[in-house]
N, C-alpha and C positions, 0 to 999 in steps of 0.2 A: 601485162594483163591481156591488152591487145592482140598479141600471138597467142597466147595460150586458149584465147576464144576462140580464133582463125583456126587452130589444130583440131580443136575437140568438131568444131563444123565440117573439118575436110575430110573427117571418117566417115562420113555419110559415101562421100565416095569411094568408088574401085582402088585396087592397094595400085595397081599400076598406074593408074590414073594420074594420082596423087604423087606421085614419084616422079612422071614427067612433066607435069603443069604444073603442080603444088607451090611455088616459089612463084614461077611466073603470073598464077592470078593472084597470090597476096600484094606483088609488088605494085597489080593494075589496081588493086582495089584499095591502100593503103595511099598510091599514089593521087586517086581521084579522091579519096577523104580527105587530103590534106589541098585539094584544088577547090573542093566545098566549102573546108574553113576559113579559108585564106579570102572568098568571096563570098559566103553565104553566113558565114557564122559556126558556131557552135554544133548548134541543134542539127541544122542541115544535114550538117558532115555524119553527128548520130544516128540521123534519118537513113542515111545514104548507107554506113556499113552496117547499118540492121537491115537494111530490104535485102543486101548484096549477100547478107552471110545467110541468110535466109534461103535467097536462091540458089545458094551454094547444097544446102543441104537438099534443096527440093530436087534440084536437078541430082545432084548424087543418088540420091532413093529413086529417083526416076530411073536411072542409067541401070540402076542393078534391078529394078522391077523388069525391064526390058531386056536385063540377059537374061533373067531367070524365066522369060516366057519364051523366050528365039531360043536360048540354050547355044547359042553363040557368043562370038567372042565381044568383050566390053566395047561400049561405045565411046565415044570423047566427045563432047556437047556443049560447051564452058562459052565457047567466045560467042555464038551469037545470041545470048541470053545474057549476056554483059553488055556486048555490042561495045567491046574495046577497041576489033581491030588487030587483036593477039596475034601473031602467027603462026604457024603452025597449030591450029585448034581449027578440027575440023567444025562446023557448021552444026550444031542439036538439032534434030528432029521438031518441026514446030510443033505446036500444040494440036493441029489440026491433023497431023498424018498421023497420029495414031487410031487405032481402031478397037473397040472393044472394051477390057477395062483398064490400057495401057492410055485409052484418048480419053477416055474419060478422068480418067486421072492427071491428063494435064489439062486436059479444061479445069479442074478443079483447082491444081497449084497454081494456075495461071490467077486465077479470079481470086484465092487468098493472096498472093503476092502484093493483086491491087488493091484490092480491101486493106492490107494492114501499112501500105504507103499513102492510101489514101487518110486512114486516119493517123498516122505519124505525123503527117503535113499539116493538119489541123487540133493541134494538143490539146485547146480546150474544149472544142465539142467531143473529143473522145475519151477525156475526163469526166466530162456531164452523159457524155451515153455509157460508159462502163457502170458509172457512180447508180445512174437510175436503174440499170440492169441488176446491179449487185442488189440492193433495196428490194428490189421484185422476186428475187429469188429469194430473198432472205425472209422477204415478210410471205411469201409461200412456201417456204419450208417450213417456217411457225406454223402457220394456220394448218396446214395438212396436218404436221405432227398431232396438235392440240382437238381433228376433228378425228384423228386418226384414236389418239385414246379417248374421246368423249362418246362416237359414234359407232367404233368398230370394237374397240376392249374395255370397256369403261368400268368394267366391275372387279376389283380384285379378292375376288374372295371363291371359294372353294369351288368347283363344280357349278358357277354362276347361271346357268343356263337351267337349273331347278328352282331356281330362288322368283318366290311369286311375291307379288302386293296382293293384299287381302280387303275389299272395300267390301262398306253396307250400301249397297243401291237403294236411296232413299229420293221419290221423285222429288220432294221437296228442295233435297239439297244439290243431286246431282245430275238430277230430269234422267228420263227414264234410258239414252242409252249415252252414257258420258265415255269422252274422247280419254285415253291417256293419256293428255296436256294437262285437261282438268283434272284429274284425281291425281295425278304427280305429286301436287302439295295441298292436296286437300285431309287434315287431321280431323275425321268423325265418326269416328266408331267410338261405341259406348266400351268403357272396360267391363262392365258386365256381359256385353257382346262378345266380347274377346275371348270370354274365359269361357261362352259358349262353345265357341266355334273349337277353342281349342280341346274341350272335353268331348264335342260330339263326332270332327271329323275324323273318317278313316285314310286321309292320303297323306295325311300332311308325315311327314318325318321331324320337324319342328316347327314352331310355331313362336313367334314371339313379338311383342308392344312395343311402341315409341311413341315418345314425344317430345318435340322440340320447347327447349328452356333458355333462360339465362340464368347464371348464376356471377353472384359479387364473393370472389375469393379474399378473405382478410386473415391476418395474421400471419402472413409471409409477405413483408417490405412491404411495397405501395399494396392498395385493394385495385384491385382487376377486376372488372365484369367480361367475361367470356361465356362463350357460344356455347351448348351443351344439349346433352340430352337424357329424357327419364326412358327409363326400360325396362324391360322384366329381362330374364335369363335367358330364356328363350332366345334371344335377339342374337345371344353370341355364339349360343348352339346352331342356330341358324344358318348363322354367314360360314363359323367351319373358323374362325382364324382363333389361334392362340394368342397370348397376350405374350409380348415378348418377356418380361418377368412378372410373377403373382399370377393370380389366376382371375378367371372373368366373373359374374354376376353368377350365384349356383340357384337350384329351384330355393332356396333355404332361404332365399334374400329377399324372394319373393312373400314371403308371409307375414301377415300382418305382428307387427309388434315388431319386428327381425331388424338388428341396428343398421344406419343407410350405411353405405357403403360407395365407393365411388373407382373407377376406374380411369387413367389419364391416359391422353394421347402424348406420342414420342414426341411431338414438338413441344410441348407442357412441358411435360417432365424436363426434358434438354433446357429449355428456359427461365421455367422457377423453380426446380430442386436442382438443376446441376448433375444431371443425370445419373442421382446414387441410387444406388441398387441395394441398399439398406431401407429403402422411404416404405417396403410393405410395411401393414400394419399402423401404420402413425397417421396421424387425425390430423386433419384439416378442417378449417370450418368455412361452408358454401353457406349463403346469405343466413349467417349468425346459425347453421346448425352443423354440429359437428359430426363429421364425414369420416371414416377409415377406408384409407387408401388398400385396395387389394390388387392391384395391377398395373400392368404399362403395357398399352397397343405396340405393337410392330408402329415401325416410322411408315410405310406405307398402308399403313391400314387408317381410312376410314368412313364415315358412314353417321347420319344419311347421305352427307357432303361431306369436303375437306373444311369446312368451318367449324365441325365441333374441335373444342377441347378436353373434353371432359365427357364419361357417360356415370349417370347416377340411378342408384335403384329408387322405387315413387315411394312418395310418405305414404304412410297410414291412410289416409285420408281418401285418397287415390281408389289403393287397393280394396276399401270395402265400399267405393260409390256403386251405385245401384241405380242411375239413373240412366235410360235407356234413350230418352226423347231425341238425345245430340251426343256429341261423344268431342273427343281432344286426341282421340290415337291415328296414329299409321298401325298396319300389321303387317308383318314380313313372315313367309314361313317357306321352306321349302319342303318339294312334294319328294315322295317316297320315289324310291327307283325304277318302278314297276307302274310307277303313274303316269299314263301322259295329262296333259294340260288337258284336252276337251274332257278327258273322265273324270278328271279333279272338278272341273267346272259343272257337271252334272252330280257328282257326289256332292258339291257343299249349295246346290240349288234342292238337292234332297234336304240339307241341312237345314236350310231356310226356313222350309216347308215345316218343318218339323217344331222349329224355334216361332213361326207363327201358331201351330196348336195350342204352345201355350202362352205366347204373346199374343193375342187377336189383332191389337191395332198395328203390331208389324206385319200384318195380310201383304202388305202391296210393298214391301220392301223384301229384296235379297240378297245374294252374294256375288260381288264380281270379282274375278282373277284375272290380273296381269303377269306377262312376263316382269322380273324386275329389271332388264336391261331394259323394255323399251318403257319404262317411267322414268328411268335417270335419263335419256336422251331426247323423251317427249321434248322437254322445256328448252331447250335448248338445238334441238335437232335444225329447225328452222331458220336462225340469227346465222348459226353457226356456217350452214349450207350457202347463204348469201352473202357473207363473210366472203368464203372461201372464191365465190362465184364473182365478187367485187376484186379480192386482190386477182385473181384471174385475169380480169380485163385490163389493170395496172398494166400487169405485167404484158400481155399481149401487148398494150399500146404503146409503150418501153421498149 
């Protein structure tokens, strides 16, 4: 195994090279490894022909970087960088006569040489320094990754960069010029409001409601409570993603008396039906009322977060409230192709206006529009940056 290593190293050097010394530095280096064991031990001897096959190869790259810039003939350089005593082996250029990026280059093999005999010598602090380095790299390659899709692509759905939040500016609830931290997870639009906004504005290309729920799944094995949400139609027009099988929420579901209906996310589906693709149409019943299954998301699709499992059309109930004071919605809509964001925000501040003539007491409330990539990142934009700015310093100090 020992020669077959010595071989593969001595191709670093010149073919003539190798031809006349090749024997004679394995004999010297083979010979002082068995004068290591014999007095040092084991490791030593390890130590000894890893630095040596080491310098075999540095010095070989060296020799041929140096004909390749003289354009002269090979040099011979082996014995005093062993410092055997060999004879016949001319003397290597030391590290200091070269000039340019031939000296530079052996200041540089010179100083890895010492650096990896210097940690050879010392196993276990070079145990515990690789061990901390690999951890620092690894818990920064997480964190980048994770601020990488949180903060830089966080949105996987259609043409993302149209897609707005729709908020009631109400000073009461959200003072009069609120941060995109705070409306991120603030649900208070009235669905009477909603239904405004969506019949009177001109930019929107869709428009659609949510609202965060839970629901207790029974009559398939154990009952489940899991995370979910109510929505109107709109919501799946909006984002642009299809349902990988069945189809999503239609205006149809939306109408009052219209049976609920419910749509599952890929991890659901995969874990309590077994992912058949027979399950459209079959009922389910969410906290004691029974559900027709009409879809299954894509596996990476989801929304508001990845904690839903489930999206469900709103009861009755819902749909014909009429009370304006406080609201339970999110509203997501995306603007038309032809809209930028400051005209959309002057379009639905005309809307307002309009929605106060015949509401009087919403005088002093109106509409504010966000991006919706910076409300997913609001919450999180800040933990995440000092995260990333903490393992930083680990790692620096590693």
């Amino acid at each position: 195994m020992r020669r077959q290593l010595y071989r593969a190293c001595l191709i670093a050097c010149p073919r003539d090279f190798r031809a006349a010394y090749g024997d004679e530095i394995a004999s010297v280096i083979w010979s002082r490894c068995r004068q290591e064991r014999d007095h040092s031990g084991l490791w030593r001897s390890i130590t000894y022909a890893s630095g040596a096959l080491f310098d075999l190869v540095a010095t070989g790259l060296r020799i041929r970087l140096r004909t390749w810039r003289a354009g002269t003939g090979r040099r011979r350089g082996m014995a005093r960088l062993y410092g055997r005593g060999t004879s016949g082996l001319a003397p290597a250029p030391g590290p200091g006569d070269g000039k340019g990026v031939a000296g530079l280059y052996d200041r540089t093999m010179q100083d890895l040489r010492y650096a990896i005999r210097a940690l050879l010598r010392r196993p276990l602090f070079t145990t515990v320094a690789v061990t901390t380095l690999a951890l620092g790299i690894g818990a920064n390659t997480l964190i980048f990754s994770i601020a990488h899709a949180v903060l830089v692509n966080p949105l996987p759905y259609s043409e993302p960069e149209r897609l707005v939040g729709v908020y009631r500016r109400d000073p009461r609830v959200t003072g009069a010029d609120p941060s995109a931290s705070q409306l991120a997870g603030l649900y208070a639009v009235p669905f009477e409001v909603f239904l405004d906004w969506k019949e009177m504005s001109p930019v929107f290309a869709d428009i659609g409601a949510y609202a965060g729920t839970s629901l207790t799944l029974t009559g398939q094995d154990e009952p489940e409570i899991m995370a979910g949400a109510q929505t109107t139609s709109g919501v799946f027009s909006t984002l642009g993603t299809r349902p990988l099988i069945g189809r999503p929420l239609l205006p149809r579901d939306d109408r009052v008396g219209a049976p609920a209906v419910t749509v599952l996310s890929f991890g659901l589906w995969q874990r309590r039906f077994g992912s058949d693709r027979e399950i459209i149409d079959e009922q389910i019943s969410l906290d004691g009322i029974q559900h027709t299954i009409i879809g299954v998301m894509p596996h990476d699709f989801y929304f508001p977060d990845s904690g839903q499992q489930l999206w469900v059309s709103f009861d009755d109930e819902r749909k014909q409230d009429t009370f304006r004071a406080g609201g339970y919605l999110q509203v997501i809509a995306r603007l038309r192709p032809d809209v930028p964001l400051e005209r959309a925000r002057s379009e639905m501040d005309a809307v307002g206006v309009r929605i106060a003539e015949v509401h009087p007491d919403e005088k002093d409330m109106g509409v504010i529009l966000l991006p919706r990539m910076e409300l997913v990142v609001a919450q999180s934009r800040a933990a995440l940056l000092v995260f990333v700015g903490a393992v930083g310093i680990v790692l620096l100090i590693a």
